[in-house]
Every structure is written in C-alpha cells, then in structure tokens.
N, CA, C and O atoms as a CHARMM CRD file, in Angstrom:
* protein
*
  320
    1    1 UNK  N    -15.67200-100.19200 -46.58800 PROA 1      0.00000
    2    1 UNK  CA   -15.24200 -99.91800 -47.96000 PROA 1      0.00000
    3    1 UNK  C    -13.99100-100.73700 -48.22900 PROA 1      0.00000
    4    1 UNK  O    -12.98300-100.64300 -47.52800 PROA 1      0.00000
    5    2 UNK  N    -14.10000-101.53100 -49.26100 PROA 2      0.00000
    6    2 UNK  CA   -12.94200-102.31000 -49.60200 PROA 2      0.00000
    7    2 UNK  C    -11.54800-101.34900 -49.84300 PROA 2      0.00000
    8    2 UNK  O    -11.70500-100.27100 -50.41600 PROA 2      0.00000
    9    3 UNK  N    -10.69100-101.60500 -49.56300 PROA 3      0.00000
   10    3 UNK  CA    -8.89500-101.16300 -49.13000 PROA 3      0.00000
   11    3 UNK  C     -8.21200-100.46600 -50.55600 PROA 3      0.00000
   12    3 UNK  O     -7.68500 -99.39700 -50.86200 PROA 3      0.00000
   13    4 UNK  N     -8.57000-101.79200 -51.23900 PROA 4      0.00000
   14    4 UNK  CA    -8.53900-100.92100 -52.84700 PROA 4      0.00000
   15    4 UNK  C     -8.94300 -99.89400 -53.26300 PROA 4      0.00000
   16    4 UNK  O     -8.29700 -98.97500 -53.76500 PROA 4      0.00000
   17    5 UNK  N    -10.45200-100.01100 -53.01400 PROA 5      0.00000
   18    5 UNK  CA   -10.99300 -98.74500 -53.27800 PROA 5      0.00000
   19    5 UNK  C    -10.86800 -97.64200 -52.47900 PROA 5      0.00000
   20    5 UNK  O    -11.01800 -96.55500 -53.03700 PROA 5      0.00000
   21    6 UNK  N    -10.61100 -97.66000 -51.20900 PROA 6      0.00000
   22    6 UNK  CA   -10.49700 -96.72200 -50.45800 PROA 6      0.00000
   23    6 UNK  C     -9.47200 -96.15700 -51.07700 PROA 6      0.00000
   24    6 UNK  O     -9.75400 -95.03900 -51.50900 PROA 6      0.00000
   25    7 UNK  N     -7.61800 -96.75700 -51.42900 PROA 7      0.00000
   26    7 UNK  CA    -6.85000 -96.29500 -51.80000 PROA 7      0.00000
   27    7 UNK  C     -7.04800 -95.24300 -52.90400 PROA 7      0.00000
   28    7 UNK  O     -6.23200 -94.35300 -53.14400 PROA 7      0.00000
   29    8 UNK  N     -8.30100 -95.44600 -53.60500 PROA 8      0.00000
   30    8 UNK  CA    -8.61500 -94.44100 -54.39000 PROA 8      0.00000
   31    8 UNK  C     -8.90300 -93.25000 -54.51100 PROA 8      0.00000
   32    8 UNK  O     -9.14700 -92.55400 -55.49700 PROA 8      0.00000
   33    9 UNK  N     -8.85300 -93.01200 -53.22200 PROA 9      0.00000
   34    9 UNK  CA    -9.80500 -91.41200 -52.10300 PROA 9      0.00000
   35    9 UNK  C     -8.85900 -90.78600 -51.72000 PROA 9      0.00000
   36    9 UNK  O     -8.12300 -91.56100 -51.10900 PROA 9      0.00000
   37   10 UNK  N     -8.37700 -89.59200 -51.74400 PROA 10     0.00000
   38   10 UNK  CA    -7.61800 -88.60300 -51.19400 PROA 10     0.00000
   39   10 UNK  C     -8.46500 -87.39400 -50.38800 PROA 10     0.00000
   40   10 UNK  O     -9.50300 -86.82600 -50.72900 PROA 10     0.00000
   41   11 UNK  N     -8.00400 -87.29500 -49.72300 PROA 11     0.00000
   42   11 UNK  CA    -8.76700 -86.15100 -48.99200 PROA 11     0.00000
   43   11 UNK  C     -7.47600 -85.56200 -48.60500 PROA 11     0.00000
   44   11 UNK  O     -6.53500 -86.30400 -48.32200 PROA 11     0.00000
   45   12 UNK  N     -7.32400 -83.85200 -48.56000 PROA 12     0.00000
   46   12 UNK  CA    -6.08700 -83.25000 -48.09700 PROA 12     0.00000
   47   12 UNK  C     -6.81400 -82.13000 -48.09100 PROA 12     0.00000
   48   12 UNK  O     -7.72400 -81.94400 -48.89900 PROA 12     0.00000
   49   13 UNK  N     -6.45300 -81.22500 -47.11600 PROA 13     0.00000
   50   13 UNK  CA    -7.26400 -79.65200 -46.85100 PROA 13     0.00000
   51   13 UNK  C     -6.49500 -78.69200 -47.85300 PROA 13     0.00000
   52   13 UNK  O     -6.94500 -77.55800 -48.02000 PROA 13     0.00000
   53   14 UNK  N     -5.22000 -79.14900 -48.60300 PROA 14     0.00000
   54   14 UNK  CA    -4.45000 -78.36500 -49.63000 PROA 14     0.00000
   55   14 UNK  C     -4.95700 -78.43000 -51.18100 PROA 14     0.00000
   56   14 UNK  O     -4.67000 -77.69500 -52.12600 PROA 14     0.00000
   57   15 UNK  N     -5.81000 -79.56800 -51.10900 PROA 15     0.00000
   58   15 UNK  CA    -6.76900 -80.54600 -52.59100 PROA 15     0.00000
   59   15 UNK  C     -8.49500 -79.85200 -52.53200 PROA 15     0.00000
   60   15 UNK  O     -9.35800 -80.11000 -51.69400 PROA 15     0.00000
   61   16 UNK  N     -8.58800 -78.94100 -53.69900 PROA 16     0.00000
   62   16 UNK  CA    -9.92400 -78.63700 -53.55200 PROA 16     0.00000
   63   16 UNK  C    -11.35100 -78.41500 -52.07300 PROA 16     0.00000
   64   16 UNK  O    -12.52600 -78.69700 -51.84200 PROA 16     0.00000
   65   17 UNK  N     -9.84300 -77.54900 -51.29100 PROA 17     0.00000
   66   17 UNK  CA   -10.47900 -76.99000 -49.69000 PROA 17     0.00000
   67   17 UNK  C    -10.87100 -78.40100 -48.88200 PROA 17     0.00000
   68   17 UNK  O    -11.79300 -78.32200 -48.07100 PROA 17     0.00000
   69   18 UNK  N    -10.31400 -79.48200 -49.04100 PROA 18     0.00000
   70   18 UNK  CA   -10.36000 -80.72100 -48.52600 PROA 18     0.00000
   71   18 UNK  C    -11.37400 -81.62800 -48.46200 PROA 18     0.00000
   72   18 UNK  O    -11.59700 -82.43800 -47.56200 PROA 18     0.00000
   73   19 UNK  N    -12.29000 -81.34600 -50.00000 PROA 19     0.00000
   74   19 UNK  CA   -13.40800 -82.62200 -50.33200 PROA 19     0.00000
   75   19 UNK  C    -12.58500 -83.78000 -50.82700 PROA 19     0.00000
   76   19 UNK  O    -11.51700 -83.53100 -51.38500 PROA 19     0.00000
   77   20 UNK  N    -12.96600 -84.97100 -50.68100 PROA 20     0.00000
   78   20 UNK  CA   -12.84000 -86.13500 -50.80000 PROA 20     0.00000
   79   20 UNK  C    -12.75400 -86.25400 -52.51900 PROA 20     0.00000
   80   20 UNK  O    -13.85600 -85.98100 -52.99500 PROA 20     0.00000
   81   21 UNK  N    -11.55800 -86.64800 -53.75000 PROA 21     0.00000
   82   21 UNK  CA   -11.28300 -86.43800 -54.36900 PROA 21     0.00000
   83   21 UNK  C    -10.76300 -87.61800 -54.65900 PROA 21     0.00000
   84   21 UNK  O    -10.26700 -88.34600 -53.79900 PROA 21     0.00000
   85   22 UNK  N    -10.86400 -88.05400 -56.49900 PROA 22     0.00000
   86   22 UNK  CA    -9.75500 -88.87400 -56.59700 PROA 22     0.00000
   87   22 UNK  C     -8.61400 -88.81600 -56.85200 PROA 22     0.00000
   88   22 UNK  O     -8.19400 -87.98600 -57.65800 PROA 22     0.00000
   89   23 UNK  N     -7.70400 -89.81100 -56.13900 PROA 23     0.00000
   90   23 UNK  CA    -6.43300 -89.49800 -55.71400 PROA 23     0.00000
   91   23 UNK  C     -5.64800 -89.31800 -57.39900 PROA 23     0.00000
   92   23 UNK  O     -5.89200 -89.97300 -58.41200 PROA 23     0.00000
   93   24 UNK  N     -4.74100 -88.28000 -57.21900 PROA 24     0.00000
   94   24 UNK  CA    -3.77200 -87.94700 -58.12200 PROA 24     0.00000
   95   24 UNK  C     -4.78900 -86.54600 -59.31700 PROA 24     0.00000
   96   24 UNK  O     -4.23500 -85.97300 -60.25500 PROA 24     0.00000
   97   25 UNK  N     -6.28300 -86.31000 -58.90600 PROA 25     0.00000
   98   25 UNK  CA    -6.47700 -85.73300 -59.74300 PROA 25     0.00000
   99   25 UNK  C     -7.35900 -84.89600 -58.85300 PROA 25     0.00000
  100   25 UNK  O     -7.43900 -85.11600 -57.64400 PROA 25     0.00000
  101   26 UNK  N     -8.18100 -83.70100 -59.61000 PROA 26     0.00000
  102   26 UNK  CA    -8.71000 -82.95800 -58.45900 PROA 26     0.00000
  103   26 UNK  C    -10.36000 -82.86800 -59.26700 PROA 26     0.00000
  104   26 UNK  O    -11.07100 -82.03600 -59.83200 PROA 26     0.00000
  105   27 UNK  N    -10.37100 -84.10200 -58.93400 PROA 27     0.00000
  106   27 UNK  CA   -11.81500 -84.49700 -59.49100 PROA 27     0.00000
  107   27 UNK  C    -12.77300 -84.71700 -58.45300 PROA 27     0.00000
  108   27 UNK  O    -12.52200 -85.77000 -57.86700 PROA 27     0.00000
  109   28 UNK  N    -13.75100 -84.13600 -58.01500 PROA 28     0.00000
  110   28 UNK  CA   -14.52100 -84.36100 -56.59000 PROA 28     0.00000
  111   28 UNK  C    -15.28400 -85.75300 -56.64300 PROA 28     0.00000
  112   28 UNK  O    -15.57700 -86.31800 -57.69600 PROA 28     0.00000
  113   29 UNK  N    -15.58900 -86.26600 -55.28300 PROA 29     0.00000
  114   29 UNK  CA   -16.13800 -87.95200 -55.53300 PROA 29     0.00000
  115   29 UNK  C    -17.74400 -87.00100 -55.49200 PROA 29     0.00000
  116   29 UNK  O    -18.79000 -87.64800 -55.54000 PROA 29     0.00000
  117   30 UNK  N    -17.77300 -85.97600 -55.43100 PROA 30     0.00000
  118   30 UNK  CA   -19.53500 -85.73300 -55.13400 PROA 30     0.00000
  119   30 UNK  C    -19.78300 -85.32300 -56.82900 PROA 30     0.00000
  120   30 UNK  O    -20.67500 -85.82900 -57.50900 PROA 30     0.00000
  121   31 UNK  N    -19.05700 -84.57600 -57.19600 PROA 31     0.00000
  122   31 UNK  CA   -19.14500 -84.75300 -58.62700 PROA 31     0.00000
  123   31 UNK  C    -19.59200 -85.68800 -59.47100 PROA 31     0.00000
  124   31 UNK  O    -20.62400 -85.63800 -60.14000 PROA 31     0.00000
  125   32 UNK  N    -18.36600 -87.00500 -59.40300 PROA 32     0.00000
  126   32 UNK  CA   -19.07900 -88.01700 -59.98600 PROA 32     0.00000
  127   32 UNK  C    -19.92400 -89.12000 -59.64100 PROA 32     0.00000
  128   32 UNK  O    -19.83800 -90.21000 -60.20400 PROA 32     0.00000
  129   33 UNK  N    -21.08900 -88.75000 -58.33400 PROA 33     0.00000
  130   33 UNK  CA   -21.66400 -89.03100 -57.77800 PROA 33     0.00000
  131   33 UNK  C    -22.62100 -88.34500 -58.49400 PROA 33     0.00000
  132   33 UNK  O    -23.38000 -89.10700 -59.09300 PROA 33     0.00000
  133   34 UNK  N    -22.91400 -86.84600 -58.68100 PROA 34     0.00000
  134   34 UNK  CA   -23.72600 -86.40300 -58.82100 PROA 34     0.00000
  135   34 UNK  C    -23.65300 -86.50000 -60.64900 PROA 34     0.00000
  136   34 UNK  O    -24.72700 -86.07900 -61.07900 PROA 34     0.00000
  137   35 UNK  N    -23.09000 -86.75400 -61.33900 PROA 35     0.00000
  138   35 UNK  CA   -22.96500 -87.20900 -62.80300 PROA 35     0.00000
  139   35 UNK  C    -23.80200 -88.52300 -63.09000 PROA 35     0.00000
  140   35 UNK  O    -24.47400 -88.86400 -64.06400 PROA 35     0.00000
  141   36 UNK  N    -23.47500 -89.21500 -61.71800 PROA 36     0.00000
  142   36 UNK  CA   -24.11600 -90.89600 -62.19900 PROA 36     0.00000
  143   36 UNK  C    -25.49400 -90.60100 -62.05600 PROA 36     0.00000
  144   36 UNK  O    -26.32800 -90.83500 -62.93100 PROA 36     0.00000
  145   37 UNK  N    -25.81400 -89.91900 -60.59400 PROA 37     0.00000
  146   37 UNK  CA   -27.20900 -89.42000 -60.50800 PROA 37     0.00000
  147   37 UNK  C    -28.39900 -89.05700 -61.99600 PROA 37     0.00000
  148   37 UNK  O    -29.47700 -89.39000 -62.48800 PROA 37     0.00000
  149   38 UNK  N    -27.44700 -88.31600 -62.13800 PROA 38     0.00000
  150   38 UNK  CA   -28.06900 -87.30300 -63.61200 PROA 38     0.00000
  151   38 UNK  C    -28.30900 -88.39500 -65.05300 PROA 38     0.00000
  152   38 UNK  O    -29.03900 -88.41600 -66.04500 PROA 38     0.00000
  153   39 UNK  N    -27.16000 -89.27400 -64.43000 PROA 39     0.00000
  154   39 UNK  CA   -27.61000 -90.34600 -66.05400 PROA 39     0.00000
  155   39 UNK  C    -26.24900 -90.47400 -66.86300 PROA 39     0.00000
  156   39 UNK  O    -26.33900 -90.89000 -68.01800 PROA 39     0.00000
  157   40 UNK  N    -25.21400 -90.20900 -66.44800 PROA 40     0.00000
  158   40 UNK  CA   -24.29300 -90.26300 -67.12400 PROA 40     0.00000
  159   40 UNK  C    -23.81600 -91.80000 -66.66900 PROA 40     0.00000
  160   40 UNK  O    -23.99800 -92.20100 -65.52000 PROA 40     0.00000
  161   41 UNK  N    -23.13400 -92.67500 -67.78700 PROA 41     0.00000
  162   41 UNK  CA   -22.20200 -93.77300 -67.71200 PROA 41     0.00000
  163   41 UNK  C    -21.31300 -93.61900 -67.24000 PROA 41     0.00000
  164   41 UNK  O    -20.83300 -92.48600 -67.23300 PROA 41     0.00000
  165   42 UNK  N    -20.69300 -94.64200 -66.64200 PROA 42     0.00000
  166   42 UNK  CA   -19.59000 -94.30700 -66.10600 PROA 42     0.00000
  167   42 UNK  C    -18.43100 -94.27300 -67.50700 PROA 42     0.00000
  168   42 UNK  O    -17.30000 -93.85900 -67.25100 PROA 42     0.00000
  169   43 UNK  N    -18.65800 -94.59000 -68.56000 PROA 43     0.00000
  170   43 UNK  CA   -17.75500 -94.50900 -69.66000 PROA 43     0.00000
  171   43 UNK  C    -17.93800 -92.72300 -70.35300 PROA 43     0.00000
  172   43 UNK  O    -17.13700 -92.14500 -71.08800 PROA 43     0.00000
  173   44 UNK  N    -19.10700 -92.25500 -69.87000 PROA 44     0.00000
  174   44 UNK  CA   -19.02200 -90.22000 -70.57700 PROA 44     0.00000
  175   44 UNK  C    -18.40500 -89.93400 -68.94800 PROA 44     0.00000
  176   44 UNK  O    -17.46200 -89.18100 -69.19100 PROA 44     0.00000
  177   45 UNK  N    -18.42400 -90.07400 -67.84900 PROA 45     0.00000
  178   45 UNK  CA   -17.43400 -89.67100 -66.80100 PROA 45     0.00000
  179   45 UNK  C    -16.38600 -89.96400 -67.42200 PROA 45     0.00000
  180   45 UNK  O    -16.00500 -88.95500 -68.01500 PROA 45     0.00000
  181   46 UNK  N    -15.61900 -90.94300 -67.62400 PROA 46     0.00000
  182   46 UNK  CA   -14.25200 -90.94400 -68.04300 PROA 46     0.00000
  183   46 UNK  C    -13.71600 -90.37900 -69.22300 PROA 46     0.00000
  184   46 UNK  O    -12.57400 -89.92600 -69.30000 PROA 46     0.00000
  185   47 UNK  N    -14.70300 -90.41200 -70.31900 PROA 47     0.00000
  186   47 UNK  CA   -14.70900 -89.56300 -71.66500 PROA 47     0.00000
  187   47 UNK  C    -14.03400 -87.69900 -71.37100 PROA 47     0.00000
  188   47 UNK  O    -13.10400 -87.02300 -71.81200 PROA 47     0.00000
  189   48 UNK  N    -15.17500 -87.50600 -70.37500 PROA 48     0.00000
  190   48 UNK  CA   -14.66600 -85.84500 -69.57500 PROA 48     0.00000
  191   48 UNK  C    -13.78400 -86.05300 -68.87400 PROA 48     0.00000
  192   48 UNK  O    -13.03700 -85.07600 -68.94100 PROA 48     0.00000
  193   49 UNK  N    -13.35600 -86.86300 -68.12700 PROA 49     0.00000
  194   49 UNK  CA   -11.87100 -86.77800 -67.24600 PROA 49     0.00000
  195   49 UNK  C    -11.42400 -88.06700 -67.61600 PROA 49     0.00000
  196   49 UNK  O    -11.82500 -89.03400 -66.96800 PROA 49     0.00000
  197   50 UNK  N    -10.49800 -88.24500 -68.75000 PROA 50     0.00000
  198   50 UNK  CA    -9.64100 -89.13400 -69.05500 PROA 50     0.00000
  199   50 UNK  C     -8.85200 -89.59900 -68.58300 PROA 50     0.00000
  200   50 UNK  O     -8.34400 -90.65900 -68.94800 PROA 50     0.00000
  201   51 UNK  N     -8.20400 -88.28100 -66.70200 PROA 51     0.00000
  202   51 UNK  CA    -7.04800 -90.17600 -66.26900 PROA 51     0.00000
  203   51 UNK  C     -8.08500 -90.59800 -65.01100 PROA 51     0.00000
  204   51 UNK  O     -7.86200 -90.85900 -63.82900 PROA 51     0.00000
  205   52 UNK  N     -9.34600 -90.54400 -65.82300 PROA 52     0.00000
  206   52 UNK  CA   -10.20700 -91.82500 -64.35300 PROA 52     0.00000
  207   52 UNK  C    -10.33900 -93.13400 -65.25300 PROA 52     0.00000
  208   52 UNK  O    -10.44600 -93.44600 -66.43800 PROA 52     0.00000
  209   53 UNK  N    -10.27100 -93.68000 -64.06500 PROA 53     0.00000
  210   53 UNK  CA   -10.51300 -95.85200 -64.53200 PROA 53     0.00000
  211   53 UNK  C    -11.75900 -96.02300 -64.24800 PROA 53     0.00000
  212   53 UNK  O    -12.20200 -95.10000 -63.56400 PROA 53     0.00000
  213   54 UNK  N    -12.40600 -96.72800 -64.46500 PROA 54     0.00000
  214   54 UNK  CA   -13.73200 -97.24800 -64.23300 PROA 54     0.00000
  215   54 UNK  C    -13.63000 -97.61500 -62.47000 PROA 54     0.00000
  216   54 UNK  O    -14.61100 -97.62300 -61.72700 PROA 54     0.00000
  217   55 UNK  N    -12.42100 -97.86100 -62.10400 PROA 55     0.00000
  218   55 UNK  CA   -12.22400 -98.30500 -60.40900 PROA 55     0.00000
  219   55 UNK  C    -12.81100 -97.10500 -59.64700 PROA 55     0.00000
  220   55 UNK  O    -13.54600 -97.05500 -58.66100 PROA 55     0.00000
  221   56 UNK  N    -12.05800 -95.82200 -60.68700 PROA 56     0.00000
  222   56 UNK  CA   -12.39500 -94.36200 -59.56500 PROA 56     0.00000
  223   56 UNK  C    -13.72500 -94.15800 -59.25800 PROA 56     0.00000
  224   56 UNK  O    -14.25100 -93.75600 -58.22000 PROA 56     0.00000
  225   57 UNK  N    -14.42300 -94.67200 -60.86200 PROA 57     0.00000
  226   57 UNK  CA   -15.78500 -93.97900 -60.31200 PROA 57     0.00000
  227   57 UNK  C    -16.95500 -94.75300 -59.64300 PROA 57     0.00000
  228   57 UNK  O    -18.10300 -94.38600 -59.39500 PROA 57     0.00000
  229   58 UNK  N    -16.15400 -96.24700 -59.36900 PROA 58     0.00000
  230   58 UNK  CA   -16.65200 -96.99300 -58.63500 PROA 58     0.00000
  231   58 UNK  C    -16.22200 -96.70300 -57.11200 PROA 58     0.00000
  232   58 UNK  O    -16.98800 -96.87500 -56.16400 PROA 58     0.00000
  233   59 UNK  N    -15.14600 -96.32700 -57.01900 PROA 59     0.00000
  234   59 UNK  CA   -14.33800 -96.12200 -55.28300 PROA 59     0.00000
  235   59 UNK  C    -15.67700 -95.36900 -54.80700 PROA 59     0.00000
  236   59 UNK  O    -16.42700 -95.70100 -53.88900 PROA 59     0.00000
  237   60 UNK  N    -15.80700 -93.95600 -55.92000 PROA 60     0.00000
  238   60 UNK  CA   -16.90600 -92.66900 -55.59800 PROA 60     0.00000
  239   60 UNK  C    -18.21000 -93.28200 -55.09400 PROA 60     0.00000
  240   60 UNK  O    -18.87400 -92.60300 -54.31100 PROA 60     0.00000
  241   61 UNK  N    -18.54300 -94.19300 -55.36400 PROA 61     0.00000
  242   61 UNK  CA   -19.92400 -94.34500 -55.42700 PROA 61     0.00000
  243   61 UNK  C    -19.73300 -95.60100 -54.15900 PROA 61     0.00000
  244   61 UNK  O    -20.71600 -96.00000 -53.53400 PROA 61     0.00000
  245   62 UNK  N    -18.41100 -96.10400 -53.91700 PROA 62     0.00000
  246   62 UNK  CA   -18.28100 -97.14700 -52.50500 PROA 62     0.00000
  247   62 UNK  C    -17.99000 -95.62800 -51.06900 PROA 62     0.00000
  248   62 UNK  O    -18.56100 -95.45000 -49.99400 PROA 62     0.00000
  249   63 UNK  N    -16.85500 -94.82000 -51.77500 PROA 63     0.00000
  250   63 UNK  CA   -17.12800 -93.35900 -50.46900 PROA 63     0.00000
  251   63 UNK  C    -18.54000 -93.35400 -50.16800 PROA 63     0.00000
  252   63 UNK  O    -19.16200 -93.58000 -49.13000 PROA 63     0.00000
  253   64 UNK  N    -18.94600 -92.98400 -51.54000 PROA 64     0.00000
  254   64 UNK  CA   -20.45800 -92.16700 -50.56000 PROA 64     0.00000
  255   64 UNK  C    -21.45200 -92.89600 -50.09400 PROA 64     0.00000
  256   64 UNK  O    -22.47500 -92.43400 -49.58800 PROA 64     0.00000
  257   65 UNK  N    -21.14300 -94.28100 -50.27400 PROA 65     0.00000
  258   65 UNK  CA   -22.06300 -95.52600 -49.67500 PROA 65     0.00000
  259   65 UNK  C    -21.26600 -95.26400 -48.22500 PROA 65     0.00000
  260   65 UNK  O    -21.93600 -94.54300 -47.48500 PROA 65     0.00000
  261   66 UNK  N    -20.46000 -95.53100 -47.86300 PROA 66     0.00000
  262   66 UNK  CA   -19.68000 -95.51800 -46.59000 PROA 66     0.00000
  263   66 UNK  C    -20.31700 -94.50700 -46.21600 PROA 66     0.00000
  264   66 UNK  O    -21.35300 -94.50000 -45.55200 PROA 66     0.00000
  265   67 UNK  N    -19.55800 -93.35300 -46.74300 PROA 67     0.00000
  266   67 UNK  CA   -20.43800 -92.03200 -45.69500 PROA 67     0.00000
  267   67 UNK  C    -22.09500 -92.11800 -45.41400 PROA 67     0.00000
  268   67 UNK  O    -22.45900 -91.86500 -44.26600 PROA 67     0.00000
  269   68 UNK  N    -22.84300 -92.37300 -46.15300 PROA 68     0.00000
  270   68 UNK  CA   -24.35200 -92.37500 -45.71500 PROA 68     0.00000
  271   68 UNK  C    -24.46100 -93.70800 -44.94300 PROA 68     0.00000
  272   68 UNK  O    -25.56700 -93.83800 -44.42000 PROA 68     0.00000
  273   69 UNK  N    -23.88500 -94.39900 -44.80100 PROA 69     0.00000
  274   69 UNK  CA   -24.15800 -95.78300 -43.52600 PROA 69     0.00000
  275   69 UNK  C    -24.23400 -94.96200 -42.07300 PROA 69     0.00000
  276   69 UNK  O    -25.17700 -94.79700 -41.30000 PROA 69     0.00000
  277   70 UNK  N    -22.88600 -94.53200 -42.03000 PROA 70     0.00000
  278   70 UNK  CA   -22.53800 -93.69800 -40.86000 PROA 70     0.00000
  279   70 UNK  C    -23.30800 -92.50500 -40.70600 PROA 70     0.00000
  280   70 UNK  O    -22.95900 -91.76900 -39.78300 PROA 70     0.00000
  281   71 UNK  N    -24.37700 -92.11700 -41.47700 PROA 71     0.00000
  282   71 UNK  CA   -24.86200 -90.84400 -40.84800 PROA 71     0.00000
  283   71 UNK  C    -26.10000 -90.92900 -39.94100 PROA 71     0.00000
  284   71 UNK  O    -26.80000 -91.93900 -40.01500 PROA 71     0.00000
  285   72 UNK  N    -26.39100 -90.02400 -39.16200 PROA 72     0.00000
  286   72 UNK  CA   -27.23300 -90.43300 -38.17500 PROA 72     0.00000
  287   72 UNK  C    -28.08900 -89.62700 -38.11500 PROA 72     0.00000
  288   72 UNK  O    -27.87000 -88.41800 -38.03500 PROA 72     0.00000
  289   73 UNK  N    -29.14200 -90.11600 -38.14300 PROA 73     0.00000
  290   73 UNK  CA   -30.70700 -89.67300 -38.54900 PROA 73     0.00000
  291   73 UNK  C    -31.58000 -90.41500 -37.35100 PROA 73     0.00000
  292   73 UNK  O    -31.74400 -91.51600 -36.82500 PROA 73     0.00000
  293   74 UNK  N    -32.29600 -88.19300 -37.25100 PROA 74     0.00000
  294   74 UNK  CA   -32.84900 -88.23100 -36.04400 PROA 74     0.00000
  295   74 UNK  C    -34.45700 -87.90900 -36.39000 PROA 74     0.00000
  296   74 UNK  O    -34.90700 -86.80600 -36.70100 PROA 74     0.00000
  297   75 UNK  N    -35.35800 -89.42100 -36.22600 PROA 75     0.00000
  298   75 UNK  CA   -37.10700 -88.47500 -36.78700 PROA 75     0.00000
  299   75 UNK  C    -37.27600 -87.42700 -35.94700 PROA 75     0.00000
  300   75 UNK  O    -36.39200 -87.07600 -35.16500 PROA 75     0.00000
  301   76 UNK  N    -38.25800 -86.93100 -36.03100 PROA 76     0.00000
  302   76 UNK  CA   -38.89700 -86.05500 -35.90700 PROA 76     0.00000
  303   76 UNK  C    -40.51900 -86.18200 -35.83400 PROA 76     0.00000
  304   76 UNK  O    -41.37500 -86.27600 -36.71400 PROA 76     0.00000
  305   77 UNK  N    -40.59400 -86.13800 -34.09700 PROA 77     0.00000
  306   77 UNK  CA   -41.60800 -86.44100 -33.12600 PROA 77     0.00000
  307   77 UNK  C    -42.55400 -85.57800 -33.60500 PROA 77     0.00000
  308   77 UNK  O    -42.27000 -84.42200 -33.91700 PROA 77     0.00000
  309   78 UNK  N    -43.74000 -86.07500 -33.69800 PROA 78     0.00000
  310   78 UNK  CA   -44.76400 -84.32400 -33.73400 PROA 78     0.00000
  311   78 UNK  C    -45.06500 -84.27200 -32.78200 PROA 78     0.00000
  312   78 UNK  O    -45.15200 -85.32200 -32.14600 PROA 78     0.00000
  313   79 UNK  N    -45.45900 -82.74300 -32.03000 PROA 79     0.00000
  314   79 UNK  CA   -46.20200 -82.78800 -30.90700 PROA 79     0.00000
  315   79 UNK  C    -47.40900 -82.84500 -31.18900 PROA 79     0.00000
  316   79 UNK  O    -48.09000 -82.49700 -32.15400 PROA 79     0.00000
  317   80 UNK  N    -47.67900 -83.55000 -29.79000 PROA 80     0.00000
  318   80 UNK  CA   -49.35900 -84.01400 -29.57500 PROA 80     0.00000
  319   80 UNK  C    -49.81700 -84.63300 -30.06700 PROA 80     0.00000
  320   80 UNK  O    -50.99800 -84.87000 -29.81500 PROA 80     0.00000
C-alpha cells in the first residue's frame, strides 16, 4: 500500500473498538468499502461525511486491497 495512503489509516483500540478508520475522523474503512460496494460514488461518500477527500476513500479501498492479499485461504478437500 502506497505510504500516502497508508498515512490515511488510523487504527487505535480507543477509535471505534479499534477498526481501521480514517485518520482524524471516526469513519470506518469497511464502511466506505461497503458504500462503494452498494453503488455509491465516491463524491455521495463525501457528500455524507464532508471532511473526507477523495484520497480517504481511495486509501479505504487500497486497506482493504492490502488486507485481502494477505489472507490465507485454505480449499477444502472432499473426502473420497
């Protein structure tokens, strides 16, 4: 994840029980993850939370690319 954007990520266990958030506001990155999902622009995300930049809700969507690289997925053998 590029440095910039990372700078955009706060995580603190004192910040919304310690989900990954953008920094200075207590806006969850799964939130506007799950907003883009649904169909929203990234311009009605910022419309509803006005101090995000178009950077934040790009950082969100570089977090949760990072996190799903790293996750580790195990198939599932059938027997016989």
């Amino acid at each position: 994840m590029d440095e910039h954007l990372r700078q955009r990520i706060s995580i603190s266990p004192g910040t919304m029980v310690g989900k990954a958030v953008i920094r200075g506001t207590r806006v969850p990155v799964d939130l506007i993850v799950r907003m883009l999902a649904h169909g929203a622009s990234e311009q009605e995300i910022m419309d509803e939370y006005p101090g995000l930049e178009t950077a934040d809700v790009r950082a969100a969507l570089a977090y949760a690319a990072d996190v799903v690289s790293h996750e580790d997925v195990f198939p599932l053998v059938s027997p016989g």
